[in-house]
DRENVEXDREN-222546 format. One line per field, with one value per residue (C-alpha): y, z, x. Coordinates in steps of 0.25 Angstrom, whole numbers. Each point is the difference from the previous one (the first is absolute). Layout:
<sites>
north = Y:...
up = Z:...
east = X:...
</sites>
This chain:
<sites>
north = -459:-13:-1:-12:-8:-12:-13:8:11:11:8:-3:10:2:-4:4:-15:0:-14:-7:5:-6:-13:-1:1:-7:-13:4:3:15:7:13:8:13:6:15:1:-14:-9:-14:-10:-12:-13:-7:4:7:-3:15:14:9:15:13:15:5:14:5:15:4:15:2:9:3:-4:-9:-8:-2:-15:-4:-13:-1:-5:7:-5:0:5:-14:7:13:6:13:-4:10:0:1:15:-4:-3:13:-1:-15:4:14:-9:-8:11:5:-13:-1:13:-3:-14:6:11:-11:-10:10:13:4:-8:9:-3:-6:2:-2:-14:0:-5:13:3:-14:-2:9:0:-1:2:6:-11:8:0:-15:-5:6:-6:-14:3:4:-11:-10:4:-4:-13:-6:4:-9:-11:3:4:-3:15:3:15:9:16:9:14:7:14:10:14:13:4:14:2:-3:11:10:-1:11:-7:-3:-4:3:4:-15:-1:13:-5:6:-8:4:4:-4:-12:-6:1:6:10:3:1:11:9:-4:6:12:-7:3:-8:-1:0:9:11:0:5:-11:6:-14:-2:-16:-2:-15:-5:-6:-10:7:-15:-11:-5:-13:8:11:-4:9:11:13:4:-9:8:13:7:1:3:-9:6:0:-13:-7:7:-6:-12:1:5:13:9:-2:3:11:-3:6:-13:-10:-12:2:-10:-14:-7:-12:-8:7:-3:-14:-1:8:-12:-12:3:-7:-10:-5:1:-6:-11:-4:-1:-10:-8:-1:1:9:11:16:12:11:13:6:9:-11:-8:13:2:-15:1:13:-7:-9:6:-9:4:2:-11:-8:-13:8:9:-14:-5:13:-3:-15:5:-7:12:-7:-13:-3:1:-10:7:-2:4:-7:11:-5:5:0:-5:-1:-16:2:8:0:12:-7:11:14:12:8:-5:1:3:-5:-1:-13:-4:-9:-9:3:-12:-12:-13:-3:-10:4:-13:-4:14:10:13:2:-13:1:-4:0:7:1:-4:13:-3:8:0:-3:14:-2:-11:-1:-12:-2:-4:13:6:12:-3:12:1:4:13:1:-1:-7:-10:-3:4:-11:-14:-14:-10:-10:10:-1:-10:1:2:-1:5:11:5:11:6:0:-3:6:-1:12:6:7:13:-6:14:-8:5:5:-7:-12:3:-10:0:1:-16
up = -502:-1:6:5:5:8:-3:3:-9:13:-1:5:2:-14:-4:-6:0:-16:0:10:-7:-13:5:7:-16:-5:10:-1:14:-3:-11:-7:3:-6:-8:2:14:-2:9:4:8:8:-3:14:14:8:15:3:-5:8:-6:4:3:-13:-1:-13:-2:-10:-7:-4:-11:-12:-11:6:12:5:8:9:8:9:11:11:-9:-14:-10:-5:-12:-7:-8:-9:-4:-9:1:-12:-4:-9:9:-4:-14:0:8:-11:-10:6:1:-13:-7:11:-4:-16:2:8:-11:-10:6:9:-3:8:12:11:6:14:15:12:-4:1:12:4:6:5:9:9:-1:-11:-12:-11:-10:-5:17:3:-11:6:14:-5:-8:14:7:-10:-1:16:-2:-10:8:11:-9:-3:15:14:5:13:1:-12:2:-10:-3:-6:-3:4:-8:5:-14:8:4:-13:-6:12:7:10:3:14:10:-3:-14:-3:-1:-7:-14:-14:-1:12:0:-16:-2:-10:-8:-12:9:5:-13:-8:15:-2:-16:3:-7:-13:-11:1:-14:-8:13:-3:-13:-6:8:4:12:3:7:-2:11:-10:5:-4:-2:-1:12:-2:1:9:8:5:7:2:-6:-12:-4:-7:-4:-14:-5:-9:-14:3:7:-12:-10:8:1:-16:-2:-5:11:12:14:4:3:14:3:7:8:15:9:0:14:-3:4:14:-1:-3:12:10:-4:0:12:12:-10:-4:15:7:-12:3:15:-3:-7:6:15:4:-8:2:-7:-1:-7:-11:7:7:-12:-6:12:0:-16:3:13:-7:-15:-8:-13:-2:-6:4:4:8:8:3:4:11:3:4:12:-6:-8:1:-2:-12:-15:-9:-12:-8:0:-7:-8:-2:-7:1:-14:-2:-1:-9:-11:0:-11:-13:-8:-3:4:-11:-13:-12:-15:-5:14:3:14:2:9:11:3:-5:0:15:-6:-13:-2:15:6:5:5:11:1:4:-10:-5:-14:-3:17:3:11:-5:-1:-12:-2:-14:-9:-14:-6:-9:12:0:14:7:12:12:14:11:-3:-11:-6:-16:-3:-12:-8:-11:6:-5:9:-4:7:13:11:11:14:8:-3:3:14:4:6:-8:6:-5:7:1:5:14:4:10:8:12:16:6:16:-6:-10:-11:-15:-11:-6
east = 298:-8:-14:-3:-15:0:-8:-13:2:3:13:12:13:6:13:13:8:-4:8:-9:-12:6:2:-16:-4:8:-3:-14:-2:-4:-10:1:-14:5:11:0:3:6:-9:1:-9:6:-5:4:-4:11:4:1:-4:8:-7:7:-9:-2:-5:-8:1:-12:3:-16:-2:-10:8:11:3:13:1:13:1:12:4:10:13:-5:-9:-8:-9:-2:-9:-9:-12:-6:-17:-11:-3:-11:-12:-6:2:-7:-11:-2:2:-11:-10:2:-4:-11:-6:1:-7:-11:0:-2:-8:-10:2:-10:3:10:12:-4:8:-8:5:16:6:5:-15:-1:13:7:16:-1:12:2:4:13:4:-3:6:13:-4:-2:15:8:-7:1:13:4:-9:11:11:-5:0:15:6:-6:-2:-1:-4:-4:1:-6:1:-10:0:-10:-3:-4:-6:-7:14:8:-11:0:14:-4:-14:-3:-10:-14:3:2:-16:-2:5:-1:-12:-9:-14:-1:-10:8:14:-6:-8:13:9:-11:1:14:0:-10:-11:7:8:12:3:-7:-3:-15:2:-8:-12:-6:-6:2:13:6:12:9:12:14:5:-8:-8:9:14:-4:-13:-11:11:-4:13:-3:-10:-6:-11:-5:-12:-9:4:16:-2:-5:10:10:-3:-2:15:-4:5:12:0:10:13:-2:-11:8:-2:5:7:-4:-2:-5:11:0:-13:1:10:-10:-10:7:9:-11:-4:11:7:-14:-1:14:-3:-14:11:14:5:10:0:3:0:11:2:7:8:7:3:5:9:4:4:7:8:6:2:-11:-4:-15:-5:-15:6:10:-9:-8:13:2:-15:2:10:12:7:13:-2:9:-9:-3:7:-11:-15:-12:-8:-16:-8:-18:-8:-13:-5:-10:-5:-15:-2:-3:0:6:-5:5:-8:7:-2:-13:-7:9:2:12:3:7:7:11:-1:4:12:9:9:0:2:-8:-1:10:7:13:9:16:5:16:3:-9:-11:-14:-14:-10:-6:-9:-3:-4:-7:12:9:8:1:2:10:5:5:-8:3:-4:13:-3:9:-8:-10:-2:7:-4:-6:11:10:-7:2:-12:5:-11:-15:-9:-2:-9:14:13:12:14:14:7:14:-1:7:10:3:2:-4:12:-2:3:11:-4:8:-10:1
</sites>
């Protein structure tokens, strides 16, 4: 499938005559804008620009997004676009530098937070959820610039987290949690552990009781279920390795993902409504039913293709799998230091030889990405996946394909079970 703009850079319908396509650039008459989906712009005006109803189904979810243009016929553009997971880490990161270089500079001076947005704005995000916003909206804003869409349905799922933790929970006991009548989580979680450590059982004989994160706040959050009680003298011991919390000690059941989903559910949905016209939600027992109908497998770009209300229009046979990076790196150094109280740099030079991280690039006729650089010129090169192709390969070995973007692109082999209504052979 080529994608195709018109004179003024708006989309066309794609195309699939590769021979005409051929023939506009090599007379000069069209441009390629992009390589991966292959993308070209016409350089005279047409006479007509007949468009088909196109329908995008949108799978939203907290680590990947399943996207899937078709029209009644056909299936026009598939994709799994996997989201960032390190918000939270970065923004740690952050505070930990933050607190050593107040530490350093003005030790005496105290961390300050009647003056962070979050006090200032209501509606506001958290930055690890808005990130993933921007991400599925950003994501629908570029397949307008590919496809004329007409409609857009979304599903976004919605989590019973009460439910999932009480199954026999009903009616009023919804506002009667585990956390009622308690001023605070920690006030909760030392009634919770009978005011006693949970290590040591009071052997210790101290009387200052710590609330001590099972993982760290960065992994597991502020949960009750991620957290104990430990007493001041344990707590310390512990966090010098001198002792180990019983093995009955575990971390319970995340929910952040449901969570996440419960949050990002209106916004994304309303945001979406502000932008585009003509665009509904559905539900995922209906795309489960839909996929089950007609035999699909389970796959992102499927389910969005069940969403989008053309389940049996014919599949592209290929996906595109993308992939979210972070632009920029604005740590300079370490956090670690290292022997000798040395902190190192953080970062490479931006361009090794002409490549840098990221870029697109070609080794043996095997399409991957630039993954690490060393000043030498020896690259580390990998899949999407995470798949290594290698771990030491010369910069004379590489030929650039196309450079960095802030989503990678790969094109990937679909799972061509076919809807049964329509009979289709898988190509």
């Amino acid at each position: 499938m080529v994608y195709v703009l018109n004179i003024n850079g708006q989309s066309l319908m794609p195309t699939e005559r590769h021979g005409k396509v051929r023939r506009l650039l090599k007379e000069q008459k069209a441009k390629v804008i992009n390589r991966c989906p292959f993308t070209i712009q016409l350089l005279y005006q047409t006479a007509t620009e007949e468009k088909q109803p196109i329908s995008l189904g949108i799978d939203a979810g907290s680590k990947h997004i399943g996207v899937s243009a078709t029209t009644e016929a056909k299936e026009l553009y598939a994709a799994d676009v996997e989201l960032r997971t390190d918000i939270v880490k970065l923004l740690s990161d952050r505070r930990e530098q933050r607190s050593a270089r107040r530490n350093r500079k003005t030790r005496y001076r105290k961390p300050r937070f009647n003056n962070r947005v979050s006090s200032k704005s209501k509606g506001w995000l958290s930055p690890s959820i808005e990130q993933k916003i921007q991400s599925h909206l950003s994501v629908v804003s570029k397949l307008h610039k590919l496809l004329p869409i007409s409609s857009i349905t979304v599903e976004t799922a919605s989590f019973d987290i009460q439910k999932i933790k009480n199954p026999s929970i009903q009616g009023e006991e919804y506002q009667q949690g585990e956390q009622l009548d308690f001023w605070n989580v920690r006030e909760y979680v030392l009634f919770r552990d009978g005011h006693i450590c949970q290590c040591c059982k009071g052997k210790s004989k101290d009387k200052v009781l710590n609330v001590h994160h099972i993982e760290s706040r960065r992994t597991g959050g502020d949960s009750p279920n991620n957290l104990i009680t430990l007493c001041e003298t344990c707590h310390k011991r512990y966090h010098k390795g001198e002792i180990e919390l019983p093995k009955h000690i575990k971390r319970g059941v995340s929910f952040r993902d449901a969570a996440f989903m419960g949050i990002m559910r209106w916004a994304f949905y309303n945001k979406l409504k502000e932008l585009y016209p003509n665009v509904h939600r559905t539900y995922g027992y209906i795309t489960k039913n839909t996929r089950i109908k007609y035999d699909l497998p389970k796959e992102h770009y499927v389910d969005a293709r069940c969403i989008s209300g053309n389940a049996t229009a014919k599949p592209l046979g290929y996906y595109f799998y993308q992939k979210f990076v972070r632009s920029r790196n604005r740590q300079i150094h370490k956090c670690s230091i290292g022997k000798g109280g040395v902190r190192k740099k953080n970062q490479a030079p931006k361009y090794v030889f002409g490549f840098q991280l990221f870029d697109k690039v070609r080794y043996n006729s095997i399409e991957c990405f630039i993954y690490g650089r060393r000043s030498s010129g020896s690259f580390d090169i990998r899949t999407l996946d995470g798949t290594k192709i290698s771990a030491g390969v010369s910069h004379k070995k590489l030929t650039l394909l196309e450079t960095r973007k802030n989503i990678l692109t790969e094109r990937r082999a679909a799972f061509l079970p076919i809807a049964k209504a329509r009979g289709f052979q898988a190509a």
